[in-house]
C-alpha positions in Angstrom: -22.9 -2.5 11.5 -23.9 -5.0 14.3 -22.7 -8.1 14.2 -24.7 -11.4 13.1 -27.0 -12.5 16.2 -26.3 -15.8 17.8 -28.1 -18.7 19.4 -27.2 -21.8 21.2 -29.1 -24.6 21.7 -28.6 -27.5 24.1 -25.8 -29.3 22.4 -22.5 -28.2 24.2 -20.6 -30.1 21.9 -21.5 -28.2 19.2 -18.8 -25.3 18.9 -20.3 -22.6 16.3 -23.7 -21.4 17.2 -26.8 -20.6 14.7 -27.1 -17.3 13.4 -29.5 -14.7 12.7 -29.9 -14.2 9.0 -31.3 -11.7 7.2 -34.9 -13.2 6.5 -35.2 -13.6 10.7 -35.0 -17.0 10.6 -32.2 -18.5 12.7 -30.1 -21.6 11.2 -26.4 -23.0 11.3 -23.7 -21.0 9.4 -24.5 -22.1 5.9 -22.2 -21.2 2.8 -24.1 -22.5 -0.2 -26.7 -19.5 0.3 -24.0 -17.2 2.8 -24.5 -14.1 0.3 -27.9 -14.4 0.6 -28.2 -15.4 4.4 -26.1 -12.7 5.3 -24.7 -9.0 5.2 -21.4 -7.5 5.0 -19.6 -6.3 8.3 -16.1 -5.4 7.7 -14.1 -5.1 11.1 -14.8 -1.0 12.5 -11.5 0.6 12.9 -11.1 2.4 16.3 -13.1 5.4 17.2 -11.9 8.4 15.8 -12.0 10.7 18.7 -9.6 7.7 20.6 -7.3 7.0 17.7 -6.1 10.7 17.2 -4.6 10.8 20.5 -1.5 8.1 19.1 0.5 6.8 16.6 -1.3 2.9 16.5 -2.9 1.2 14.1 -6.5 2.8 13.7 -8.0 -1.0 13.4 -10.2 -2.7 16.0 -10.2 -6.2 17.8 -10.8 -8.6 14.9 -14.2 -10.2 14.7 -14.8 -13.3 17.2 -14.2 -17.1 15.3 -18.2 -17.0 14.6 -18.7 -13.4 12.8 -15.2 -14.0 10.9 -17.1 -17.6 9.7 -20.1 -15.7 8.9 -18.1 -13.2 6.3 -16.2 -16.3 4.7 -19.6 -18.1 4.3 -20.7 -14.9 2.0 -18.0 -16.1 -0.9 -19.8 -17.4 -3.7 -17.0 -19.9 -4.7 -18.3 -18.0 -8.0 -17.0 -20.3 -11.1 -15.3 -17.3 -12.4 -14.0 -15.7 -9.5 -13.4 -12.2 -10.7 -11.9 -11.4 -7.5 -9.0 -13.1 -8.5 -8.2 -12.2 -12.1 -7.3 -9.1 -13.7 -10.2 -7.4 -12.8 -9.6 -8.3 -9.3 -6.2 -8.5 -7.6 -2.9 -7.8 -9.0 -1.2 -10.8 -7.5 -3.9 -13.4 -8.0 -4.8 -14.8 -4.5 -6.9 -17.7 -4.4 -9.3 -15.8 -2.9 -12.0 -18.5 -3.2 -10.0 -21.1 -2.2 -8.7 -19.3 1.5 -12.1 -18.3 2.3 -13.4 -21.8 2.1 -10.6 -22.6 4.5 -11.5 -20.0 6.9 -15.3 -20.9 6.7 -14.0 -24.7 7.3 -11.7 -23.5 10.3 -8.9 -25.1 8.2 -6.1 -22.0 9.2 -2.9 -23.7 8.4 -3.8 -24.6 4.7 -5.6 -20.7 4.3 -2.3 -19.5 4.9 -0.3 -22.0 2.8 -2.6 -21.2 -0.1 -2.3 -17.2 0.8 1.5 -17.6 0.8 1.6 -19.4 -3.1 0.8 -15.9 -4.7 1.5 -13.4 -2.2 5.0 -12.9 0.1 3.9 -10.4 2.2 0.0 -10.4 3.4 0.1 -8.9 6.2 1.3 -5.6 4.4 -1.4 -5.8 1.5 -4.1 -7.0 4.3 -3.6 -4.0 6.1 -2.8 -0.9 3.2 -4.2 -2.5 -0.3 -7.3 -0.6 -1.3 -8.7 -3.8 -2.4 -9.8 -3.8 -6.2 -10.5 -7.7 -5.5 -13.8 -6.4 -3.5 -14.7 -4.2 -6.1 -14.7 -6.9 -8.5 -16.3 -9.1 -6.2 -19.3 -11.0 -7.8 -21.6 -10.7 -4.7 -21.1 -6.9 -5.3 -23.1 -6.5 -8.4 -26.4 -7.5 -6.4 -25.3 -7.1 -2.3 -21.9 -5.9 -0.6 -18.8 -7.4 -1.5 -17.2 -9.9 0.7 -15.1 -8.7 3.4 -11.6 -10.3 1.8 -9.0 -7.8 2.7 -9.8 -8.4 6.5 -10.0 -12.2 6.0 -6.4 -12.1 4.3 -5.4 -10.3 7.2 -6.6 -12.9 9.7 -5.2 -15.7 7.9 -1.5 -14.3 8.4 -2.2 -12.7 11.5 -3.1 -16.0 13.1 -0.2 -17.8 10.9 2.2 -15.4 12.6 0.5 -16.3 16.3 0.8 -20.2 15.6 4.4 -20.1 14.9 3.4 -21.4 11.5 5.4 -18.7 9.8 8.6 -19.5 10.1 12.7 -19.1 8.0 12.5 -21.3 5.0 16.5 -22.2 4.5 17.0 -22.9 1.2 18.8 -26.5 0.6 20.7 -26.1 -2.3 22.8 -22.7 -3.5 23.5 -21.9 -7.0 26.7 -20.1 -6.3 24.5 -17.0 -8.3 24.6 -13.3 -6.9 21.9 -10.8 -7.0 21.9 -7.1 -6.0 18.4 -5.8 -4.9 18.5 -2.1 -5.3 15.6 -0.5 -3.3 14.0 -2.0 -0.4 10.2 -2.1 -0.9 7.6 -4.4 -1.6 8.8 -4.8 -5.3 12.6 -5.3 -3.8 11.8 -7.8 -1.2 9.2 -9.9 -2.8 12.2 -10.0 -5.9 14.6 -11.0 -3.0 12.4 -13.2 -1.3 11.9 -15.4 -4.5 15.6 -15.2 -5.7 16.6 -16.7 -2.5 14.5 -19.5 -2.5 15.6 -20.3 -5.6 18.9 -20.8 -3.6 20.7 -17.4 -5.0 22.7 -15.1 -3.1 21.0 -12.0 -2.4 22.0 -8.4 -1.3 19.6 -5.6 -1.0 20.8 -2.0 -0.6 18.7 0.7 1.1 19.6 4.3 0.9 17.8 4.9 4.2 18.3 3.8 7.4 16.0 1.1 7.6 14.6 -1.6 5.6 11.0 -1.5 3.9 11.2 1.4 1.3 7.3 2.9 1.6 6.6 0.3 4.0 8.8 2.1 6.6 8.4 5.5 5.5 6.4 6.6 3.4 3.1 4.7 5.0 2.3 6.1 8.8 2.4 4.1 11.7 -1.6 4.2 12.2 -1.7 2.6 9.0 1.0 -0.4 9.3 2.8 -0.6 12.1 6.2 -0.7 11.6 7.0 -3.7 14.1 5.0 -5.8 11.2 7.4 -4.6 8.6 10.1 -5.2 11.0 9.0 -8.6 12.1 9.0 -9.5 8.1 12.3 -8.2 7.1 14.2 -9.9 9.9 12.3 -13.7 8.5 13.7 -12.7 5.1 17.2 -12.0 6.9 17.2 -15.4 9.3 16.4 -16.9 5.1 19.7 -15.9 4.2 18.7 -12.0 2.2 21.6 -9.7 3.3 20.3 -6.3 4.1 22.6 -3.2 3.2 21.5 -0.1 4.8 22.8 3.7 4.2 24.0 2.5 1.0 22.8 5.1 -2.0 24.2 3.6 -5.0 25.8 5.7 -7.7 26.2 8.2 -4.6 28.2 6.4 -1.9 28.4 3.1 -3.6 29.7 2.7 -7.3 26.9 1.1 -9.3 29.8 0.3 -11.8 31.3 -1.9 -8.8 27.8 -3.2 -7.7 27.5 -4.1 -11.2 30.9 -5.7 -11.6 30.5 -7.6 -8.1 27.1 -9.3 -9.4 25.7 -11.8 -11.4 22.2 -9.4 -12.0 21.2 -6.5 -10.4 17.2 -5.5 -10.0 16.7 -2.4 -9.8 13.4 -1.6 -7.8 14.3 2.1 -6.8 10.7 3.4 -6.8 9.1 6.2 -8.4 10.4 9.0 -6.1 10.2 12.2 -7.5 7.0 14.2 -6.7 5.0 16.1 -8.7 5.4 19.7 -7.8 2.6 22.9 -8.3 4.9 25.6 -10.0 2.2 28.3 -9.0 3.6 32.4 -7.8 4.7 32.1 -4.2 5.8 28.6 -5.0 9.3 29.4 -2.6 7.9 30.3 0.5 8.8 28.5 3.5 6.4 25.9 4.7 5.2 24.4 1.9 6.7 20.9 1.7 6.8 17.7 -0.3 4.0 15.0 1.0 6.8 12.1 1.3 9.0 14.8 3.0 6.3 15.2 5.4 5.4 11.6 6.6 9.3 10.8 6.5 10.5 12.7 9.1 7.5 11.9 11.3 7.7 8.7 10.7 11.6 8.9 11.6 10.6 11.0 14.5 8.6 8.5 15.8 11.2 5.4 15.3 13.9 8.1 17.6 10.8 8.9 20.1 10.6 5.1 20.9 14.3 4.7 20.7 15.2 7.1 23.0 17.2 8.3 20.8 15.9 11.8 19.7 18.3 14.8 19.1 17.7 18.5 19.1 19.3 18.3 16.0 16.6 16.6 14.2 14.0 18.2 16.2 14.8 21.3 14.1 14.6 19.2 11.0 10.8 17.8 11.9 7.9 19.3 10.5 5.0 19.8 12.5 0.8 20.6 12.3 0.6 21.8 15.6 -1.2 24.6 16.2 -1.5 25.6 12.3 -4.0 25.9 9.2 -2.7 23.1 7.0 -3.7 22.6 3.4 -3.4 19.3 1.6 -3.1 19.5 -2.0 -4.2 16.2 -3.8 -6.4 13.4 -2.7 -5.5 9.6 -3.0 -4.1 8.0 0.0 -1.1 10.1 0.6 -3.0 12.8 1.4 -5.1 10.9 3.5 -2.1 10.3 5.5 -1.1 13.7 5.5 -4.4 14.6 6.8 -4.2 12.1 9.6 -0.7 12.4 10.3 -2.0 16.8 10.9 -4.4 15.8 13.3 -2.2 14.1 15.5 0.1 16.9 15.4 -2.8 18.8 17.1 -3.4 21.4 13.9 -5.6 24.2 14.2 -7.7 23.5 11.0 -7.3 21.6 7.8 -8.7 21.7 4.3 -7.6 19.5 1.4 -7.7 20.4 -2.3 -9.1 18.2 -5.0 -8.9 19.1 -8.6 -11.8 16.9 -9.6 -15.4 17.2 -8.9 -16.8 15.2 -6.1 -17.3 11.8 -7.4 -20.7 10.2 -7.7 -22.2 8.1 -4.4 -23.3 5.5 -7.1 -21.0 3.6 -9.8 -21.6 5.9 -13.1 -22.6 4.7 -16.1 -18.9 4.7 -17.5 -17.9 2.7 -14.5 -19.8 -0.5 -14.6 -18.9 -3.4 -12.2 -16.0 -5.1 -12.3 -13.7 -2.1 -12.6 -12.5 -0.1 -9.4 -15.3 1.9 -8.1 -15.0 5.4 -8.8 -17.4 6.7 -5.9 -17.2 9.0 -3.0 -15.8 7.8 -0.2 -15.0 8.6 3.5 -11.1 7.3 4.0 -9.3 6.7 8.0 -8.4 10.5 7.9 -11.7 12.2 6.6 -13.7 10.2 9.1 -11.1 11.7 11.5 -11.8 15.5 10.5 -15.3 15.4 10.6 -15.4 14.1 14.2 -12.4 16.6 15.0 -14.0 19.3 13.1 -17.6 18.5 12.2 -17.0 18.9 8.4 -15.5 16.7 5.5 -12.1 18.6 5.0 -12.3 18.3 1.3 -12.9 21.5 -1.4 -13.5 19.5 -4.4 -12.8 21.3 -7.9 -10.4 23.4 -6.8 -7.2 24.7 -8.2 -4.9 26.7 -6.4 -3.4 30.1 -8.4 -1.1 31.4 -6.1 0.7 31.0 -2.8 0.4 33.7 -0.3 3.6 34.9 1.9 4.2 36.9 5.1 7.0 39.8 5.0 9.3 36.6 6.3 8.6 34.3 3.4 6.6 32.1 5.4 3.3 30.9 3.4 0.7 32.6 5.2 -2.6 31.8 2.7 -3.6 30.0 -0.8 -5.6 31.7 -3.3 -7.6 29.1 -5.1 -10.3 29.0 -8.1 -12.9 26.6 -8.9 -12.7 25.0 -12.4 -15.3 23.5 -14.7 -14.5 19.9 -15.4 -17.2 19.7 -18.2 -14.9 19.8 -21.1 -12.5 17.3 -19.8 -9.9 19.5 -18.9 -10.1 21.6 -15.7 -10.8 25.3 -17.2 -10.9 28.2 -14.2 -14.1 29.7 -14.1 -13.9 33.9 -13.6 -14.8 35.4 -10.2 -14.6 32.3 -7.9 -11.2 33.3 -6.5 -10.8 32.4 -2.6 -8.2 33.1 0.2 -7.7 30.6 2.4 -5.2 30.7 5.4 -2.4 28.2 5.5 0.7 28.2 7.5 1.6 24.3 6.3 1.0 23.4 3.0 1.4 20.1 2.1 2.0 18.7 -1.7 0.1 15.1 -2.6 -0.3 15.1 -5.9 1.9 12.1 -6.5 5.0 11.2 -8.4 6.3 11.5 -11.5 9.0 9.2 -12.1 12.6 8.0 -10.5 14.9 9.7 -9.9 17.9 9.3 -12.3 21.0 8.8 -10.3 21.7 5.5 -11.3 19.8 5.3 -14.9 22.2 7.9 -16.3 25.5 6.2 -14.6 24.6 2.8 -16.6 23.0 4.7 -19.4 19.7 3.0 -19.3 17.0 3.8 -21.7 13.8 5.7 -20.3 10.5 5.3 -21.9 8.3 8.7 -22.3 7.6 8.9 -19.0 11.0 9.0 -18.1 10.3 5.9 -15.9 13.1 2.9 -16.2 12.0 1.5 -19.9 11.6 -2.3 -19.4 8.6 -4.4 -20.7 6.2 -6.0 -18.6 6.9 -9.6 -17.8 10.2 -9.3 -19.5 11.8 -6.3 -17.0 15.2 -6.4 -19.3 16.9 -2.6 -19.2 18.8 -1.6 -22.3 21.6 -3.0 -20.1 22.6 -6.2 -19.9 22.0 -8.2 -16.8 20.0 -5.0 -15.2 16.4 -5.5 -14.6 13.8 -2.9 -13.3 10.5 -3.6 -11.7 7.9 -1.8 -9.7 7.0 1.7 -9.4 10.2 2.9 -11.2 9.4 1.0 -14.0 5.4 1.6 -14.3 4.9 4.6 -12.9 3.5 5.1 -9.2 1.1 2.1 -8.0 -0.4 0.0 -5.7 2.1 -1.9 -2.9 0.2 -5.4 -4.2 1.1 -4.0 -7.6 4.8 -3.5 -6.5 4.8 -7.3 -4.7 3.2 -8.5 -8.5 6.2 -6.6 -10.4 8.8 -8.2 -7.6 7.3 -11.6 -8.5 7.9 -11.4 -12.0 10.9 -9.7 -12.2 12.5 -12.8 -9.9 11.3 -15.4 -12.7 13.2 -13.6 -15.1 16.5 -13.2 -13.3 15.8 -16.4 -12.1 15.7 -17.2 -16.0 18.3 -15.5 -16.9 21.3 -16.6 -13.7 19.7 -20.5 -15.1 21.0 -20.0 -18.8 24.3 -18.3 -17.4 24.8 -21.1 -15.6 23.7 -23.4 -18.9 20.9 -24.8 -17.6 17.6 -25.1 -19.1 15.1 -22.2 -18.5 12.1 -24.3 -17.9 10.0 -21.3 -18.3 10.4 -19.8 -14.9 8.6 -16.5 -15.6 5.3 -18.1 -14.9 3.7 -17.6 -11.4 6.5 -19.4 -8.6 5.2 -21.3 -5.5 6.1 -19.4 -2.7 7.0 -22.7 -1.3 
């Protein structure tokens, strides 16, 4: 979509210009009627056909200072801004309340006010699908307002200013804390516990810092120099990052345990949910988080110089092959991007659902997540590559297909009827298609158990860390889980929600250790 028409008149001093609305008429940016004035225009992301060719973020130049006051001037201010609740976004941004700083060109207090309920916006702003738009009140009549890119050009121009800078905290309490897992539930726990002037370790079993962020989420998606540029603010704050350091595998969690005051455990849901189908053990069929890893590890070597024929052999490549990606969602959007700029010869993903509906169904009313169809980074991608939408909806696969070698050579697949509920095979719809990479996102199931089973930590019946929300207690005393390993597989804003409250409850709990008074520190912190 086009962006809003301008027109200047003879005042010079005057630095926004009127604006086309949607009636024809031209007038000055005006919020009290914005969502009628004017439409939605999120920012484009890069063409297609350019993008492929590298690694970098698939977004666009921003908008210019008057189209980016045009989308604020759409927010309603609504008096119950569903946006914001829990209907809307996990952490509760002030959504409102940073848009009418944007529309008043008031940058430094957008991001102050962004800040007080999220620690890490330019991470949500770039790979959060958003549920605050789909609970958007201008979307029950119009489009929703453009708020994801907005947060992102709040912190992106914070981080410009050099308004975003460490935060020492004055005082210590003398308190240690060991962050186990280094992801957006582990540093937004960290971030808080060392404001609160605690000591704060966390250990990473990889090489580098950011959990998903640095791994498990391509490059084209979130480049990893913002990740980076986070992680070493949160060091010059005093956060002491461990890396290479898999506890209850090359560090004692009994000694971690010993050594610290609490310990947050914030490991991740990690282990993937696997398709135990005939041909299951050929070669070249591989994990989705396997996939994306090594690329992504690939990459950080490829700019470091520092790539060895060693793990050449261990990388896994799309070029030149007929890849199938089993399971939607956005890791398999990934994979499918991260295929096409491998070069693959063709690609086809597998979804066991029917196609959703272009419209909200009646089941699915407004303000819930919108259950529609949708064209993700990667699909757009395809169908310029390709010319078709690469996926085959209501599809299960029945077999996989090996070569004399045990290489995967094909998928046999067979379309089932949803109708009941439960996806039933229907007879004489079998199908052979070729495959030399096949790729596994159906998501994850729970932890893994390394460290539960050292400690002895109750699991609830999903085998996920059992610890109540908003308390985030273990069985064990002084051991607290939070994020995916403790819900199940989620949303990174979802993860930075869990880190939040998790750190009021350590918090909490290192006060009354220390005798003082828990003034009820579990309620939302300022991220002051």
């Amino acid at each position: 979509r086009m962006k809003h028409e301008t027109w200047r008149g003879d005042d010079d001093t005057d630095n926004m210009p009127q604006v086309k609305r949607r009636d024809g008429s031209v007038g000055p940016i005006d919020k009290r009627y914005g969502f009628v004035y004017y439409t939605r225009n999120a920012e484009p992301y890069r063409d297609p056909l350019a993008r492929v060719t590298d690694w970098g973020e698939i977004n666009a130049d921003p908008h210019d200072d008057v189209e980016r006051t045009v989308q604020a001037a759409r927010c309603m201010d609504c008096g119950t801004p569903f946006c914001q609740t829990h209907t809307g976004c996990p952490v509760n941004n002030l959504i409102p309340e940073w848009n009418e700083l944007v529309y008043k060109d008031q940058w430094k207090e957008a991001i102050e006010r962004l800040h007080k309920t999220n620690n890490f916006p330019e991470f949500t702003g770039r790979v959060c699908p958003a549920p605050c738009e789909g609970a958007c009140v201008a979307g029950l009549v119009d489009a929703p307002v453009t708020i994801k890119n907005i947060e992102y050009s709040i912190v992106d121009r914070a981080w410009q200013e050099g308004w975003i800078v460490p935060r020492i905290p004055e005082h210590r309490t003398g308190m240690q804390v060991a962050v186990v897992g280094s992801g957006p539930a582990g540093l937004a726990a960290a971030d808080m516990l060392n404001q609160w002037g605690h000591k704060v370790t966390v250990y990473e079993r990889d090489d580098r810092i950011g959990g998903l962020l640095a791994y498990g989420i391509p490059n084209m998606k979130l480049d990893k120099d913002t990740v980076e540029r986070r992680v070493d603010l949160l060091a010059d704050e005093g956060i002491e990052f461990v890396t290479n350091a898999h506890i209850g595998v090359n560090v004692d969690v009994m000694d971690l345990k010993a050594n610290n005051d609490a310990v947050v455990l914030a490991i991740g849901s990690t282990k993937p949910r696997d398709l135990p189908v005939p041909g299951r053990e050929a070669t070249g069929i591989h994990f989705a988080m396997e996939f994306l890893t090594r690329n992504q590890k690939r990459l950080h070597l490829t700019r470091e110089g520092k790539l060895e024929s060693q793990f050449e052999r261990e990388f896994i490549t799309a070029e030149g092959k007929d890849v199938v990606v089993i399971g939607g969602g956005d890791t398999g959007t990934d994979c499918i991007g991260t295929s096409l700029r491998h070069r693959c010869k063709s690609l086809v993903n597998f979804e066991l659902m029917p196609r959703p509906p272009d419209e909200r169904g009646a089941g699915n009313p407004w303000p819930q997540w919108p259950r529609v169809f949708g064209v993700d980074y990667g699909h757009a991608e395809v169908r310029a590559i390709f010319g078709k939408d690469p996926r085959a909806y209501g599809v299960m696969t029945k077999r996989f297909l090996k070569g004399d070698d045990g290489q995967v050579v094909g998928v046999e697949t067979t379309e089932v009827d949803t109708s009941s509920g439960a996806p039933v095979p229907v007879p004489g719809t079998e199908k052979q298609w070729p495959a030399d990479l096949v790729i596994l996102a159906m998501g994850f199931v729970h932890p893994e158990h390394t460290i539960a089973s050292q400690l002895g930590l109750d699991l609830d019946q999903r085998n996920n860390l059992h610890a109540e929300y908003g308390d985030f207690r273990t069985s064990v005393e002084g051991v607290f889980a939070a994020g995916d390993c403790r819900r199940g597989q989620s949303l990174v804003v979802w993860a930075i929600n869990e880190g939040r409250g998790v750190a009021g409850r350590v918090h909490g709990y290192l006060l009354s250790r220390m005798g003082q008074d828990d003034d009820d520190v579990h309620v939302m912190y300022s991220h002051q």
